[in-house]
N, C-alpha and C positions, 0 to 999 in steps of 0.2 A: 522237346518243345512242349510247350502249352498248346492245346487243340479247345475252343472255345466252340460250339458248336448253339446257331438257333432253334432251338422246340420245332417240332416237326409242322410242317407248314409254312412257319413266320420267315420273314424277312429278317435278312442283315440288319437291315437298315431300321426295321422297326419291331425287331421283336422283344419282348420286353423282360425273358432270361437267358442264359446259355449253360447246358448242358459241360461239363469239363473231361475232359481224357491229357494222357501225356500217351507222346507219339513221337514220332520221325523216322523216316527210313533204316537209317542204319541201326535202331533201335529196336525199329520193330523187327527186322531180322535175328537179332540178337536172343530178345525174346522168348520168339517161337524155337528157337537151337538148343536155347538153355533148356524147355521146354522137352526139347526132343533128347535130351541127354547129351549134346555139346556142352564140353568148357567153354563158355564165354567170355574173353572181355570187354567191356566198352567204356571207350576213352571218348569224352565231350568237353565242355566249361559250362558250370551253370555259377550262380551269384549265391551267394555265402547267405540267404535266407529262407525261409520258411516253405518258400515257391521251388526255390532251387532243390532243398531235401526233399520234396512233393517229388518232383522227377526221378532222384535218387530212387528214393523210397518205390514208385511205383517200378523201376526195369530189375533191382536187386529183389522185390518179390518174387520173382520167378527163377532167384539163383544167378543170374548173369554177374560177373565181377565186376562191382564198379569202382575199385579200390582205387582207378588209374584216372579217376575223374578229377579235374581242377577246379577249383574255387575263384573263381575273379569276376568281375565286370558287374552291373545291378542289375539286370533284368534276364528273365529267360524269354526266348523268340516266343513268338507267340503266331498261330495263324487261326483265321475264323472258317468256320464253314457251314453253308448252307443247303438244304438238301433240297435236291431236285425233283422229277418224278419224270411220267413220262409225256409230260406238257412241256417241261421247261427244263433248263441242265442243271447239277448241282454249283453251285461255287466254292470256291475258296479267295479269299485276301489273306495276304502275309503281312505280317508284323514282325521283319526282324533285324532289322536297322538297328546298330548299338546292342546288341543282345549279347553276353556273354562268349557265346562262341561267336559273333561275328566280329569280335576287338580280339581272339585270338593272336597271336601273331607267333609266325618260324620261331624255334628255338625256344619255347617253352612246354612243348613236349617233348621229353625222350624216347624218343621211337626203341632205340636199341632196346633199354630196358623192359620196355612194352613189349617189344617182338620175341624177347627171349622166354621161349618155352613154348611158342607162338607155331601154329603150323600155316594158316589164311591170315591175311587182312581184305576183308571187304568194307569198300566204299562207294557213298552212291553221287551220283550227274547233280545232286538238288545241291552237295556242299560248295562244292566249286561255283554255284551259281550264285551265292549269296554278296562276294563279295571279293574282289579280287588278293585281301588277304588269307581267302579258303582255300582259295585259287592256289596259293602258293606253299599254304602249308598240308594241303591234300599231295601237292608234289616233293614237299620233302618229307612225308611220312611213306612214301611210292617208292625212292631209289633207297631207300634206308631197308626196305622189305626187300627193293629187290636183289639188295648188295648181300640179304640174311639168308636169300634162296626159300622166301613165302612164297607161297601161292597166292596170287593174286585176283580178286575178283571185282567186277561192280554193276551196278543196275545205272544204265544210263542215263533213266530217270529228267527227261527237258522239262524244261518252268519257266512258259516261258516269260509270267510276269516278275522271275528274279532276274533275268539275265540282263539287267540295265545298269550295270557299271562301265560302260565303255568297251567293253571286251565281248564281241559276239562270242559263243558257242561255239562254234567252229574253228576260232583263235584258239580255241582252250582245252577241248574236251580232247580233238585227237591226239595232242601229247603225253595227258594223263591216259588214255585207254589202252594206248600203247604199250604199259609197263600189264598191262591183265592176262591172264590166258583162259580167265572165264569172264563171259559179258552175261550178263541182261539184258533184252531190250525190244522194240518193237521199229517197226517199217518205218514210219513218221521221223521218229528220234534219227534214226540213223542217215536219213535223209537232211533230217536238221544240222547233224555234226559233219556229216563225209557229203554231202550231194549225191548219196545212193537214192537216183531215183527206180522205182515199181511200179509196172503198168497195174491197175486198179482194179483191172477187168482177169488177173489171173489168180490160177486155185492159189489156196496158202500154201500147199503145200510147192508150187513154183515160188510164190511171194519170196519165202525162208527160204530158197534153194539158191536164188539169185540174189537176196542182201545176202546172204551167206559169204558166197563163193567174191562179193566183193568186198565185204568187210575183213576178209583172210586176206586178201590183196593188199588193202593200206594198214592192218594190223598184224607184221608176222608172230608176232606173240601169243597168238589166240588160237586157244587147244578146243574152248566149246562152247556155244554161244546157245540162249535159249530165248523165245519168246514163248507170250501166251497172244492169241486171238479170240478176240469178242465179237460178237455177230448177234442177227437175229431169227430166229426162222419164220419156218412159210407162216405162223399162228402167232407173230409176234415175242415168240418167250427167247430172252436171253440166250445165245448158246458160249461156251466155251471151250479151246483150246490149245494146244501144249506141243511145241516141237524144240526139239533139240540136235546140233549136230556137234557129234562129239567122234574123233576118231575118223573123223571123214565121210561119217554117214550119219545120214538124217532119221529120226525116228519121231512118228506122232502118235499123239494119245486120239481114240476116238473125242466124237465131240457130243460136251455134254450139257444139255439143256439144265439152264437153274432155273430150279418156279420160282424163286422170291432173293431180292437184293433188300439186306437189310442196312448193308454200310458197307460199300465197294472202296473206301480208304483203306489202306493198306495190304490189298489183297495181291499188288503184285510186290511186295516185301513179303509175304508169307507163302509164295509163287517162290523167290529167291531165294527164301528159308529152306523151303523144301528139299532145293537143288541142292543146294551145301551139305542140307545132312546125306543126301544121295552120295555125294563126293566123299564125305569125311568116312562113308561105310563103304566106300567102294565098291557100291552097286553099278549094274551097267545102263548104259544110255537108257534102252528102254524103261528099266525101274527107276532111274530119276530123275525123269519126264513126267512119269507117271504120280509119285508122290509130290511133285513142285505142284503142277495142273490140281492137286487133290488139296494140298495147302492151300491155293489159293483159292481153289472154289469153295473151302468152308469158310475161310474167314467172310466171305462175301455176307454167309449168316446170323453175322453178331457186332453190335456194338463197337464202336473204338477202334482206335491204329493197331490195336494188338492182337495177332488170331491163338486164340487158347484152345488151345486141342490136344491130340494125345496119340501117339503111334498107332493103338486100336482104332478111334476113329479114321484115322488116313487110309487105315488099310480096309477100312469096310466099305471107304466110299468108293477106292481103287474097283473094288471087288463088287460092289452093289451100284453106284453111283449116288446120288440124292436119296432122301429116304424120308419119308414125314412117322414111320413106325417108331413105337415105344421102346426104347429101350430097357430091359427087366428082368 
């Protein structure tokens, strides 16, 4: 996707440039893995023009394969954003009606061919919402992995101003979540798709014990599910953190104050990043709680949908937390 973004301060509505990034969930996971020494590949549709190689061009910078990408449709999605502070919220408006991947349609990708050699397919909650043709070819790219014996994962990811084709969220998601045996997600979302409600007044660490133990109930497929939690403390500074239950037991990262949010987009795709490379190296629950939680709290520090960092950093921040010191 195109990410259009207003100068710091101005309005949507009236500001008079925008700043450009390319971005999207499943992208920006990709990215940070390639990044971290995952084979990647990423399979999307952009349009056979100058905009559409812009995309290219920016995810195969960092090495991710995009040899699987298709050419069709005129336009790439596009969404605006506007940044908030701590008076008012950030926004976003989407723009992606008619976009090349949303005229996608079943049967013009070959999953088999795509999955072979393939160990995960991760997918995120934002495609299925765009339009009920995603809807259905997120599900035939699902039993094609699961018939190949992938591991499955996704970021639940609710929007909720795409979900307006006719088909709530809750018609849709629990089908696809069904085929994952690793989730991302938070208390809200899961409430959105299953009716998991959480009393508001308990620790996180009860929050995640009891959407847990009921999201393993309507999902038997699901080996390890993680969130991140955001908060504030007694002095008003951001805090963050990280549980995971994998294996039947819960593990959390302490919680870690950020002094400064530079661009909290895509910070819980570089959250999810993290998890996968935890998995693809077979580290155990607590080490990839703790590097997802560490992804996603640097991206929090830079520019754009894409967090660019580097196993060194991850592991100083695991080991140090935040740091404003020179590197030298």
């Amino acid at each position: 996707m195109l990410r259009l973004e207003a100068q710091s301060g101005q309005r949507l509505a009236h500001g008079e440039s925008f700043r450009r990034f390319y971005g999207g969930s499943e992208a920006n996971v990709a990215v940070l893995l390639a990044q971290l020494g995952i084979p990647v590949s990423f399979v999307t549709a952009v349009p056979d023009n100058t905009i559409g190689q812009g995309a290219i061009d920016a995810v195969r910078s960092f090495a991710v394969n995009t040899n699987s990408i298709l050419r069709s449709g005129k336009r790439l999605g596009i969404y605006y954003t506007e940044n908030g502070n701590s008076i008012r919220p950030s926004r976003v408006v989407y723009d992606r009606e008619h976009s090349s991947f949303a005229e996608l349609q079943t049967g013009k990708i070959n999953w088999q061919e795509l999955f072979n050699g393939h160990q995960r397919f991760h997918w995120s909650g934002i495609t299925p919402a765009i339009n009920s043709n995603c809807a259905s070819l997120i599900l035939e790219g699902l039993k094609v992995a699961k018939d190949a014996g992938l591991s499955i994962s996704a970021d639940m990811n609710y929007r909720s101003t795409l979900w307006n084709y006719g088909s709530p969220s809750s018609a849709i998601m629990p089908e696809l979540l069904n085929y994952c045996d690793t989730i991302v997600g938070d208390i809200d979302t899961a409430e959105q798709y299953f009716g998991i409600k959480i009393s508001s007044s308990l620790s996180v660490e009860d929050k995640f014990a009891q959407c847990a133990d009921q999201l393993q109930l309507t999902l038997p497929s699901l080996k390890l599910l993680a969130m991140s939690f955001r908060g504030f403390d007694a002095n008003g500074s951001s805090t963050y953190q990280g549980a995971i239950r994998m294996a039947g037991k819960d593990s959390f990262t302490r919680i870690y104050k950020l002094p400064v949010t530079i661009d909290r987009i895509g910070s819980g795709d570089a959250f999810t990043a993290g998890l996968l490379y935890g998995l693809c190296n077979q580290l155990n629950a607590e080490q990839i709680i703790h590097v997802a939680l560490a992804c996603g709290a640097i991206k929090h520090s830079m520019e754009g949908d894409f967090c660019v960092t580097s196993l060194e950093e991850i592991k100083t921040f695991i080991h140090s937390g935040p740091s404003n010191r020179v590197s030298r």
